[in-house]
KEGULUM-941494 format. One record per atom (N, C-alpha, C, CB): residue in three letters; x, y, z. Coordinates in pm, whole numbers, plus 50000, padded with zeros to 5 digits. Glycine has a CB too. Layout:
! KEGULUM-941494
ALAXYZ
...
! end
This chain:
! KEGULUM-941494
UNK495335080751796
UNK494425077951688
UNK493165086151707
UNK494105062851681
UNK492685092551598
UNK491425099451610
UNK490195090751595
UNK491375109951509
UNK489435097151705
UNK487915086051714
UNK487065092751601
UNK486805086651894
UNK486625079051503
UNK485325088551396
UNK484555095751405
UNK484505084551342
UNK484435096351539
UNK483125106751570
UNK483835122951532
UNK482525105451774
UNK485155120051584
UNK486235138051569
UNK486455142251414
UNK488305136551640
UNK485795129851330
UNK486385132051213
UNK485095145151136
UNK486625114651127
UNK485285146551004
UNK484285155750936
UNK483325140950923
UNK484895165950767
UNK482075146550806
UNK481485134150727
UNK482725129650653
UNK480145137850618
UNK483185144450533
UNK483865135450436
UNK484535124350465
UNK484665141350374
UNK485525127350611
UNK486225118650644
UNK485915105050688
UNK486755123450709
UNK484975102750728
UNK484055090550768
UNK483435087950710
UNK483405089550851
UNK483225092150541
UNK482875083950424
UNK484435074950418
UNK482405094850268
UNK485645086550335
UNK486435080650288
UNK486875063450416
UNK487565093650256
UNK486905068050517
UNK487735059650612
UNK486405044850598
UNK488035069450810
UNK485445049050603
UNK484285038150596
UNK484505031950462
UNK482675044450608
UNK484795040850366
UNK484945030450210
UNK486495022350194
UNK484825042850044
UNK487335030350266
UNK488415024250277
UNK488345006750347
UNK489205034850357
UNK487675006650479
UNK487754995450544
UNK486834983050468
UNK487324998950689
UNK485564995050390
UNK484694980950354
UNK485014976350214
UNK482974983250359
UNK485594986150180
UNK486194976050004
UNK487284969250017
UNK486714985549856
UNK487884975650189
UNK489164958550195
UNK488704945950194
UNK490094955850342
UNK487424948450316
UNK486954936950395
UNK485714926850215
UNK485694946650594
UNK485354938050162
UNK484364933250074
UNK484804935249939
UNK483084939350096
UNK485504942949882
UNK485684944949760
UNK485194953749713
UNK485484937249701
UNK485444963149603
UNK484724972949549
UNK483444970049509
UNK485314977649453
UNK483324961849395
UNK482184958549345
UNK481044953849448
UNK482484949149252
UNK481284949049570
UNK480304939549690
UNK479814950249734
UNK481004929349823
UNK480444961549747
UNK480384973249856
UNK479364983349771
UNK482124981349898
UNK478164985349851
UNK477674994849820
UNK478025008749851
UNK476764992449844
UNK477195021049817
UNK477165037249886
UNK476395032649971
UNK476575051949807
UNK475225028049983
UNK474215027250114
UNK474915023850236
UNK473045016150100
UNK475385008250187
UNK476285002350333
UNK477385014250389
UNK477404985950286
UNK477985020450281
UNK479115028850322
UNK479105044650418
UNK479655031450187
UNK477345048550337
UNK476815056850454
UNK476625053250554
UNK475875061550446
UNK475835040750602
UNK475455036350689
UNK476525033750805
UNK474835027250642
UNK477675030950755
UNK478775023950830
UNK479865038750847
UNK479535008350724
UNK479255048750802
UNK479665059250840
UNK478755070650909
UNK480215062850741
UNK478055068550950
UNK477015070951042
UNK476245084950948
UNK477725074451220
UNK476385081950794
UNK475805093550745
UNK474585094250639
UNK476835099950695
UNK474335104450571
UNK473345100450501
UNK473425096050388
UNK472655107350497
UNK472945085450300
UNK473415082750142
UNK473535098050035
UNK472025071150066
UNK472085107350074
UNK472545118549984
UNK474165125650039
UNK471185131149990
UNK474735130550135
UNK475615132050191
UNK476645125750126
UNK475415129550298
UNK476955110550096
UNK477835104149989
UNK477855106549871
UNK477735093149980
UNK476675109249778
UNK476465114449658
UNK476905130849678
UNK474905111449613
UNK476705137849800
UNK476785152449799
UNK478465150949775
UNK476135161449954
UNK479155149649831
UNK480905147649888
UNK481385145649734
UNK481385130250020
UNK481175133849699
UNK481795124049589
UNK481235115849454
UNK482195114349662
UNK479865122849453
UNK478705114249329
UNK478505104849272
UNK478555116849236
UNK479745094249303
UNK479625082649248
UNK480445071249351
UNK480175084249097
UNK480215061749327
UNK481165051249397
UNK482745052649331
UNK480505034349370
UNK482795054349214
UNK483975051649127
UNK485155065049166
UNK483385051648946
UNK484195074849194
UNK484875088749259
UNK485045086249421
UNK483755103649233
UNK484405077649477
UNK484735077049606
UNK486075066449608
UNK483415072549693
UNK486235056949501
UNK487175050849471
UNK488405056149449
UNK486875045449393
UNK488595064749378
UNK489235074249323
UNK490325082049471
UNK487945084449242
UNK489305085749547
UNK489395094549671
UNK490095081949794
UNK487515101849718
UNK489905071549822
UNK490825060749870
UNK491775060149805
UNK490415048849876
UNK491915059349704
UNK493395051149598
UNK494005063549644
UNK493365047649377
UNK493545075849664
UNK494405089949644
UNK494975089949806
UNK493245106749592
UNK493815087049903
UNK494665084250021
UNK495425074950074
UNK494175084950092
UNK495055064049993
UNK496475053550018
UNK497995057849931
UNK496005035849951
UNK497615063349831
UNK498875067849781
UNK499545079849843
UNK498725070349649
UNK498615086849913
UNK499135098250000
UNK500035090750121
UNK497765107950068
UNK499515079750151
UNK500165074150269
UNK501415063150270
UNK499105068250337
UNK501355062550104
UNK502485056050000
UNK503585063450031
UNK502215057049832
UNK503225074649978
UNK504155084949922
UNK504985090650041
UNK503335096849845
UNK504305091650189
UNK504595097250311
UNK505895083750342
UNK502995098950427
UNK505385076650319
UNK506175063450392
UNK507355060550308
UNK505215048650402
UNK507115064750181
UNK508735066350125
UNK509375078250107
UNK508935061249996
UNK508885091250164
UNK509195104650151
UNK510535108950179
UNK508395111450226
UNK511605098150265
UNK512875096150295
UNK513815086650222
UNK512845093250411
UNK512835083850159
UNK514005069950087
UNK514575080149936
UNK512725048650012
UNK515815076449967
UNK517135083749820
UNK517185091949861
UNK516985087049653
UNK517245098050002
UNK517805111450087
UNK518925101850197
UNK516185122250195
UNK519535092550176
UNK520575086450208
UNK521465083550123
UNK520325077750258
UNK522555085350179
UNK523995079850079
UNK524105068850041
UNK525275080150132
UNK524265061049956
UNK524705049949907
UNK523135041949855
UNK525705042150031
UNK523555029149865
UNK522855023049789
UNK522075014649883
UNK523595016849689
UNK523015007749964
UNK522735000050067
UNK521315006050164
UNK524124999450146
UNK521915014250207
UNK521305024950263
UNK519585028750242
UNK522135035350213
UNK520115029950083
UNK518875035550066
UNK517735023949992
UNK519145049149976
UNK517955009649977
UNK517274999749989
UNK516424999150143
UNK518234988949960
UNK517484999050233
UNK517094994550358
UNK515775005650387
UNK518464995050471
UNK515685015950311
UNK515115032050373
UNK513635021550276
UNK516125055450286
UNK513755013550164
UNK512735010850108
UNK511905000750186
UNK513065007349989
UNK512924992150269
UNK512084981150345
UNK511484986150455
UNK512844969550391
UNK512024998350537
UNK511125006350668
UNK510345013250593
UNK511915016950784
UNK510105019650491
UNK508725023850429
UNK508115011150382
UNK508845034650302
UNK508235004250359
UNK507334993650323
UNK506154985950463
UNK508494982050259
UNK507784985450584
UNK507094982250707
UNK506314990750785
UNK507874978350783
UNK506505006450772
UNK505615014650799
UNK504145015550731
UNK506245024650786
UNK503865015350607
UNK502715016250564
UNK502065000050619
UNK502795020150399
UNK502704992650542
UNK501904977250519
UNK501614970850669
UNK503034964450422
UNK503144971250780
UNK502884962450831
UNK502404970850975
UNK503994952150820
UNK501784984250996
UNK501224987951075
UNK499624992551066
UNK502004995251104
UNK499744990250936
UNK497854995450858
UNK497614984050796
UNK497605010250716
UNK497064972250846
UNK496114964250783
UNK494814966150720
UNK495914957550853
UNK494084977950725
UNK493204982150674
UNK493844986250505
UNK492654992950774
UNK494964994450511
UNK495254997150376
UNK496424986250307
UNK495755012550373
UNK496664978650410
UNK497254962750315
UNK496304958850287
UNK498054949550377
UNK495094949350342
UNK494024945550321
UNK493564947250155
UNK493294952350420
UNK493274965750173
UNK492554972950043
UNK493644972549937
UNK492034989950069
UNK494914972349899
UNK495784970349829
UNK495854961849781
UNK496524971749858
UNK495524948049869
UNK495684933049816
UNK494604932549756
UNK495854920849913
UNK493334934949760
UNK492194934049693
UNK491704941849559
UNK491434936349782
UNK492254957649615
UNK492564966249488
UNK493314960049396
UNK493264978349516
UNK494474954249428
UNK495404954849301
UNK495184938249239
UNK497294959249352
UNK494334933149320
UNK494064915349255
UNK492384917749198
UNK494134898549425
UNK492184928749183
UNK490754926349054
UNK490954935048953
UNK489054930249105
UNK491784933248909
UNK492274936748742
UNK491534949248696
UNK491844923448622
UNK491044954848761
UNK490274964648774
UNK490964980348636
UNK490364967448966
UNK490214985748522
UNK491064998748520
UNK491405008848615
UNK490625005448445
UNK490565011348763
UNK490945012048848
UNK492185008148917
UNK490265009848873
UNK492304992748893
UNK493904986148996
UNK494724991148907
UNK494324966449024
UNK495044989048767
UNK495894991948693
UNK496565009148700
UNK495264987448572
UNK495665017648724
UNK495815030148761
UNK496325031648902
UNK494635036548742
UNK496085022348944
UNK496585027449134
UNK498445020349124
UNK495115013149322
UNK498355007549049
UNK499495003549002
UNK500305011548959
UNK499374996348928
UNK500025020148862
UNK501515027348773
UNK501575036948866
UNK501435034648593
UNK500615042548986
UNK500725055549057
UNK502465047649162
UNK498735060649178
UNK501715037149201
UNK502715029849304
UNK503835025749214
UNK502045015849388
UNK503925024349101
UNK505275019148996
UNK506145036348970
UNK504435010048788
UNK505425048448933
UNK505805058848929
UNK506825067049099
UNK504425064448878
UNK505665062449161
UNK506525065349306
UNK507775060249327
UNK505865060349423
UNK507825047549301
UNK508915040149346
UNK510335043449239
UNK508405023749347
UNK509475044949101
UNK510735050649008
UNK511245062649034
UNK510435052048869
UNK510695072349126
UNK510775086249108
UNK511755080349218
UNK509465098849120
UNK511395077149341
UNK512385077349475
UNK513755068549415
UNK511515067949636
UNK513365058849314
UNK515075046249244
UNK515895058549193
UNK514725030549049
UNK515085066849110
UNK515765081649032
UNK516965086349096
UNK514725095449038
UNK516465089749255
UNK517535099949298
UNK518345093249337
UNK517305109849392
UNK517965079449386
UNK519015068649399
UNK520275066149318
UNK518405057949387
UNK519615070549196
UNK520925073449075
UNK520495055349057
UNK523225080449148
UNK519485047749051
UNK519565030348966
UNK519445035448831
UNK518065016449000
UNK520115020648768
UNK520765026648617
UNK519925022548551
UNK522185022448553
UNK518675010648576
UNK518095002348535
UNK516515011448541
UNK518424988748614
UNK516235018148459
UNK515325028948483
UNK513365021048439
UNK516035044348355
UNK513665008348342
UNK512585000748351
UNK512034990848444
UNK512634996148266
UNK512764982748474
UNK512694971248531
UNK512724970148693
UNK513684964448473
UNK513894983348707
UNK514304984548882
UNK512414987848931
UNK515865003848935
UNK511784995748918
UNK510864995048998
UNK510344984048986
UNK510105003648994
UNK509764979048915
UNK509204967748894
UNK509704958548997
UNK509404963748764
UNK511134951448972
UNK511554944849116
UNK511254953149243
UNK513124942249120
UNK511094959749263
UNK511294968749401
UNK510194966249471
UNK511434984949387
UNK508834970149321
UNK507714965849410
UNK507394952449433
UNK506614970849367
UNK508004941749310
UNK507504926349355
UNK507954925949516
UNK508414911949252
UNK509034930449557
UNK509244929249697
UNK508374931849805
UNK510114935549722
UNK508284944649751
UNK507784951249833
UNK505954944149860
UNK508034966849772
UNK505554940649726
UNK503794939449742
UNK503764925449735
UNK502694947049610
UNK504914917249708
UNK504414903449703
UNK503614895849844
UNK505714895349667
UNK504714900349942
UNK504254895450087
UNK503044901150145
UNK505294898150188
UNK502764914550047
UNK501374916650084
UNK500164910150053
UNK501134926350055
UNK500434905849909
UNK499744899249807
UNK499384887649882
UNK500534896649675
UNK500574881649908
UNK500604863749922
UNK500144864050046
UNK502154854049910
UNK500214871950180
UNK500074871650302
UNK499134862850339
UNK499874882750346
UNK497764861450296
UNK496624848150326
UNK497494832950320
UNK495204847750177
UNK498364835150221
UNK498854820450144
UNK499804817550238
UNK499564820549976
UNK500584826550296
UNK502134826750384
UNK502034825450483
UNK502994837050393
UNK500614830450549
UNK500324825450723
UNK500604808750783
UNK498494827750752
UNK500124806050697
UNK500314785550765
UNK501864784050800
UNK499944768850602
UNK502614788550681
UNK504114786950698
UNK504664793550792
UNK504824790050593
UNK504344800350800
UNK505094811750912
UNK504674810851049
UNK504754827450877
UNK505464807851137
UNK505154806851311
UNK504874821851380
UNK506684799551402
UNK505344835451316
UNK505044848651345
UNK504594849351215
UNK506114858751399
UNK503354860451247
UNK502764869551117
UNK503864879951003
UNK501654881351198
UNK503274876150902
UNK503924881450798
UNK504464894750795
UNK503204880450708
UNK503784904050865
UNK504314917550891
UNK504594922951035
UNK503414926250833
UNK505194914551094
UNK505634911651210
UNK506894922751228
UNK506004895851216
UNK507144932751321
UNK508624941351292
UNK509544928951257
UNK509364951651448
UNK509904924251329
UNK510774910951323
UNK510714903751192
UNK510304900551429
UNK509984898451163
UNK509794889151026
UNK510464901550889
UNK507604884050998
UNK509614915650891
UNK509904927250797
UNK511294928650817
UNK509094940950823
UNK512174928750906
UNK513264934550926
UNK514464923450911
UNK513144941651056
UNK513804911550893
UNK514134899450839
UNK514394896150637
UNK512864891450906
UNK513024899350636
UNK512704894350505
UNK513674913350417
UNK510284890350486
UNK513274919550499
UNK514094936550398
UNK515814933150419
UNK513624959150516
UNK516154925850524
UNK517324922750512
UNK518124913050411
UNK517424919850612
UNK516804904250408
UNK516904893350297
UNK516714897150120
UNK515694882850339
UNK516234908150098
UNK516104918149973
UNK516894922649963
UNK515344927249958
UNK517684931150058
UNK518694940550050
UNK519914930350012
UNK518864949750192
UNK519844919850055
UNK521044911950042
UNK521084904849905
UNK521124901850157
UNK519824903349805
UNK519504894149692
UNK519784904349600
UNK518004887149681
UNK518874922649618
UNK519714930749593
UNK521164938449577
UNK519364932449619
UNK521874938049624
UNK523384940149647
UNK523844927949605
UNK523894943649796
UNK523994918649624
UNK524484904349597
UNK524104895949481
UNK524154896749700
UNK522944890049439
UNK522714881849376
UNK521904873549484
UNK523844877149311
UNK521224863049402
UNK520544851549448
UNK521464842449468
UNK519554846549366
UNK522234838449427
UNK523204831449461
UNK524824831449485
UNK522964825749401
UNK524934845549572
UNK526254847249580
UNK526394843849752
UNK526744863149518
UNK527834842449757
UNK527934831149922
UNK528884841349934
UNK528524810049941
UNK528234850550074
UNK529584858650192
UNK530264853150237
UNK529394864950308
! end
């Protein structure tokens, strides 16, 4: 892992706005706090990115960069099976090893924001593009399920802790619950092996 100090400024803006609009929200989060917590100067934030909404802009673009990396293999496998399962290890790679960008996801995408709605169809477009090569026939709806899977447990994760004796993005629990998709997927909700 690189220490912030190795990073540029830009980079220790973006990584500083990333952590504090998880922890606080967009709207809570100032540029001041965000310089500050990036050891830089407020003109320096205005120099980089001129606005908060553009520094917004510049997170959503690196979480989707880190979207996009984590499914960059999925529908480069044969079959179907296969290439579900390729959706639940990208899911467990981004979400359940970066709590900083689950965190900002769950918060991004629960303030209705024209912002969330835009980071939404980026993450609904990804997932259709990777179902595509998959050859799914269901060209509306399949992403849509793909991501309830995929973002619900991110979503709900505050709500799901009490229930759960291991954490929600636990390798174990993920490799559990993608097994349990893959199987509701291929099968039905109510079909008995």
């Amino acid at each position: 892992m690189t220490h912030s100090a190795d990073l540029t400024g830009r980079a220790r803006i973006r990584m500083s706005a990333l952590r504090l609009f998880a922890e606080q929200g967009f709207s809570n989060t100032s540029l001041r706090a965000i310089a500050a917590d990036a050891d830089v100067s407020h003109a320096l934030v205005r120099h980089h990115f001129g606005s908060k909404e553009n520094l917004r802009e510049v997170v959503d673009e690196d979480v989707m960069d880190a979207f996009d990396t984590a499914l960059s293999d999925v529908g480069a496998r044969e079959g179907e099976p296969e290439g579900l399962a390729a959706f639940g290890e990208a899911s467990a790679r981004l979400f359940g090893t970066d709590q900083v960008r689950r965190e900002y996801l769950r918060r991004a995408l629960a303030e209705g924001s024209d912002l969330s709605a835009r980071l939404f169809a980026r993450l609904l477009e990804g997932v259709r593009l990777r179902l595509s090569t998959m050859g799914a026939t269901d060209e509306r709806w399949a992403p849509y399920q793909v991501l309830f899977l995929i973002l619900g447990p991110m979503l709900l994760e505050p709500v799901m802790r009490p229930g759960l004796d291991t954490p929600v993005f636990d390798p174990a629990v993920v490799a559990d619950r993608s097994a349990a998709n893959q199987h509701l997927l291929t099968h039905g909700m109510f079909a008995r092996d």
